[in-house]
C-alpha positions, 0 to 999 in steps of 0.5 A: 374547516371552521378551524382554519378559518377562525385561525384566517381572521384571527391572524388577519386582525393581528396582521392588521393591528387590530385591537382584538388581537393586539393584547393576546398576539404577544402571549400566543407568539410566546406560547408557539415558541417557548411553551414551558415558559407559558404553561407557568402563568395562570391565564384568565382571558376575556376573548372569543372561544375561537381562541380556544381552538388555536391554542389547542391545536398547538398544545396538541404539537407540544404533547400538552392535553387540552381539556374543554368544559362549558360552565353552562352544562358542567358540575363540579364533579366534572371539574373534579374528574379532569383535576384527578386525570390531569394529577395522574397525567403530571405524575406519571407522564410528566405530561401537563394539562390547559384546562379551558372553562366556557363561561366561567362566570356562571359557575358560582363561587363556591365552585370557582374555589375548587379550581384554587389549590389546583392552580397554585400547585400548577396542576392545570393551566386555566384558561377562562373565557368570559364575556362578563366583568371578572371583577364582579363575577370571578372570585376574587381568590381566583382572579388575584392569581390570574392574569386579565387580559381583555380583547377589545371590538375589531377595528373597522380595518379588521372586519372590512378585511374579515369581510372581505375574505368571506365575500372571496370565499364565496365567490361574490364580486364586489362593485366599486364606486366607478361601477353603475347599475340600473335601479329596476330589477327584474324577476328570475326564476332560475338557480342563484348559480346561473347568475353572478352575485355582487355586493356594493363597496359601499354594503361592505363598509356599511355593514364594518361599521354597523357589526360593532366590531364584532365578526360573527355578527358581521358575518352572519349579517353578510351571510343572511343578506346574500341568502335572503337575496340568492333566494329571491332570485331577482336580478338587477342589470349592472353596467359592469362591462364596456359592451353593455349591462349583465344581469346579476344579483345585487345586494345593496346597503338596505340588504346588509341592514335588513340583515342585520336589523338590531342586533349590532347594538350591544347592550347588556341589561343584566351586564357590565354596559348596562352599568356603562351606559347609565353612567356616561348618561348621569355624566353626560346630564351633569356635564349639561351636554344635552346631545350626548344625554339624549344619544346614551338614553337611547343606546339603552332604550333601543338595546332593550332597557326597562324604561322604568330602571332609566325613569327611577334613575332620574329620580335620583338625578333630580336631588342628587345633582340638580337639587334647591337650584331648580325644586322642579326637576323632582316634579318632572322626574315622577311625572316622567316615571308615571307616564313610563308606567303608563303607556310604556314603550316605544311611546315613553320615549319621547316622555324620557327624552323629554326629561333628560334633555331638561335636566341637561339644561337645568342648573346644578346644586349638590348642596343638598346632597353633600350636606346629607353626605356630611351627616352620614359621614358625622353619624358613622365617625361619632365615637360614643353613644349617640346623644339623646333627643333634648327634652324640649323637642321630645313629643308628651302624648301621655301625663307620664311624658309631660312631668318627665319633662317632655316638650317642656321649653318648645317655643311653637314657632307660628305664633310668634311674629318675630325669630324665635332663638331655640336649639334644634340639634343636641348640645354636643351638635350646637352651631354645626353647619352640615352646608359647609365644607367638612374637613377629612 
């Protein structure tokens, strides 16, 4: 049953042209009618493990074993056992064998070698699924004879439709914008199958938009809200009819959010978005576009972010972008860091809010940062040892220092009315001007 009906919204979002399955629709199509030529490519896809059902179940038709491990629950030694099977499998039945890793991410990457010789020589087909960037998590001996393919959110089409299958599956009737109902609700005792079930068009989109194109979430709101409701047992009279009203169970857009409460915000504090996130907001700061500063701290924020992590990073905005053309963006960014550390969230919010917005609307100087950039850049191209302290800046604690010569010459700046003419930088340095534009 779960089979078929994950094969159903599949195709429903490849009939719908949906971005989920738009990418992968091509290589499954080339799968279904010419197999051989699929099995010579090494796969390593980015989609839900549905997926992996679908081409299993095909695989089976064209005598190919299909072999599923889970990453979180799988050793080496396993992966060494459907290896040896899979040799056995080519060499005495000619038989070839697709090899599906869940999580291929949390095996390390040690272990993710020992798929290398075996791949190449064509062994197994792998198939990866991962909901990590396989840039950083995939070594990269592995990944440079794979193939990428990533499945992007479900358009709000798509899950209205995935929706909307679901709804007629379970009998549920939908109430159009033409239909009115009464406000008041009556309490009922009897079985959720004594009364019809309806759900507000309005609930549907609300609930395509708010799932973040995700399915199961928007399925498992969908499926919480008609439970919570059936097992209230309150019904509502819905003008429905020309005779008159019908009392039946009315799930409304509240229900749907109540459902799904927060988790449609996707965040990943130890993943790929959370990198995404602080850098459309370090952006969003430099670009002075205060709405979009304020919108991306709290995408982090309300996905679970350490407040800290956000406060510390600007800290760095404060020098990095803002600099000598306003000193008091520093003062800001520590004073807003020790009022996170403080009290915390849900209160701190506001104190991050603060800062970000002040910094969206501050000026911008990275003279300071590219003048640092240009040091660096001079230490790591100078070829040679690196040339001494001159004698005159040198610190003489001791007598030895002084008759070496040590600070000899060091004209004291603070008792001189007028400019004092002194180097500071060594002799091969003299005249350097780090606040000018280098050339590469």
């Amino acid at each position: 049953k779960s089979e078929n009906y994950a094969c159903d919204v599949f195709r429903c979002s490849i009939c719908l042209g949906g971005s989920a399955g738009g990418c992968f629709c091509a290589l499954v199509g080339s799968y279904f009618l010419c197999p051989e030529q699929f099995l010579q490519s090494f796969l390593l896809l980015l989609f839900q493990t549905t997926l992996a059902h679908i081409i299993a179940n095909s695989s089976k038709k064209n005598g190919t074993r299909f072999v599923t491990l889970s990453a979180t629950s799988a050793k080496t030694n396993d992966v060494r056992d459907v290896i040896s099977q899979a040799q056995n499998e080519k060499r005495l039945f000619k038989r070839k064998t697709i090899l599906f890793i869940d999580e291929i991410h949390r095996f390390n990457k040690s272990q993710q070698d020992t798929f290398l010789p075996h791949v190449e020589c064509g062994t197994v087909t792998l198939i990866g699924a991962t909901t990590e960037n396989p840039s950083f998590q995939v070594n990269a001996a592995l990944l440079s004879r794979c193939r990428v393919i990533v499945l992007e959110k479900l358009s709000v089409e798509a899950m209205e439709a995935i929706l909307m299958r679901a709804i007629r599956s379970l009998g549920v009737q939908v109430l159009g914008q033409g239909n009115q109902h009464s406000s008041s609700a009556t309490g009922s005792s009897s079985e959720s199958s004594e009364f019809p079930v309806y759900i507000e068009e309005k609930a549907l989109s609300t609930l395509a938009y708010l799932c973040d194109g995700d399915a199961r979430t928007g399925l498992n709101g969908l499926q919480l809200a008609v439970q919570a409701r059936v097992a209230t047992g309150k019904t509502t009279p819905l003008n429905i009819t020309k005779g008159g009203s019908v009392d039946g169970i009315l799930i409304t857009e509240e229900h749907v959010k109540e459902g799904l409460q927060r988790s449609h915000i996707l965040y990943d504090r130890a993943g790929e978005e959370h990198y995404n996130c602080i850098s459309a907001l370090h952006k969003s700061m430099r670009g002075s576009d205060e709405n979009a500063s304020l919108y991306w701290l709290a995408r982090m924020l309300e996905g679970g972010e350490d407040p800290l992590y956000v406060a510390r990073r600007l800290v760095r905005f404060a020098s990095e972008d803002i600099g000598l053309a306003d000193p008091l963006a520093l003062t800001q960014a520590v004073a807003a860091y020790q009022g996170c550390h403080f009290i915390g969230m849900p209160e701190c919010e506001v104190i991050l809010a603060q800062c970000v917005v002040y910094f969206a609307r501050a000026p911008k100087s990275i003279a300071v940062y590219r003048a640092y950039s240009n040091v660096k850049e001079c230490l790591r191209t100078h070829t040679g040892p690196l040339p001494p302290v001159p004698l005159h800046l040198r610190n003489a604690p001791t007598r030895l220092m002084k008759n070496l010569g040590y600070g000899k010459g060091y004209k004291y700046n603070p008792m001189y009315q007028e400019p004092v003419e002194q180097d500071y930088l060594p002799e091969e340095l003299k005249g350097t001007d780090f606040f000018k534009e280098r050339k590469t």
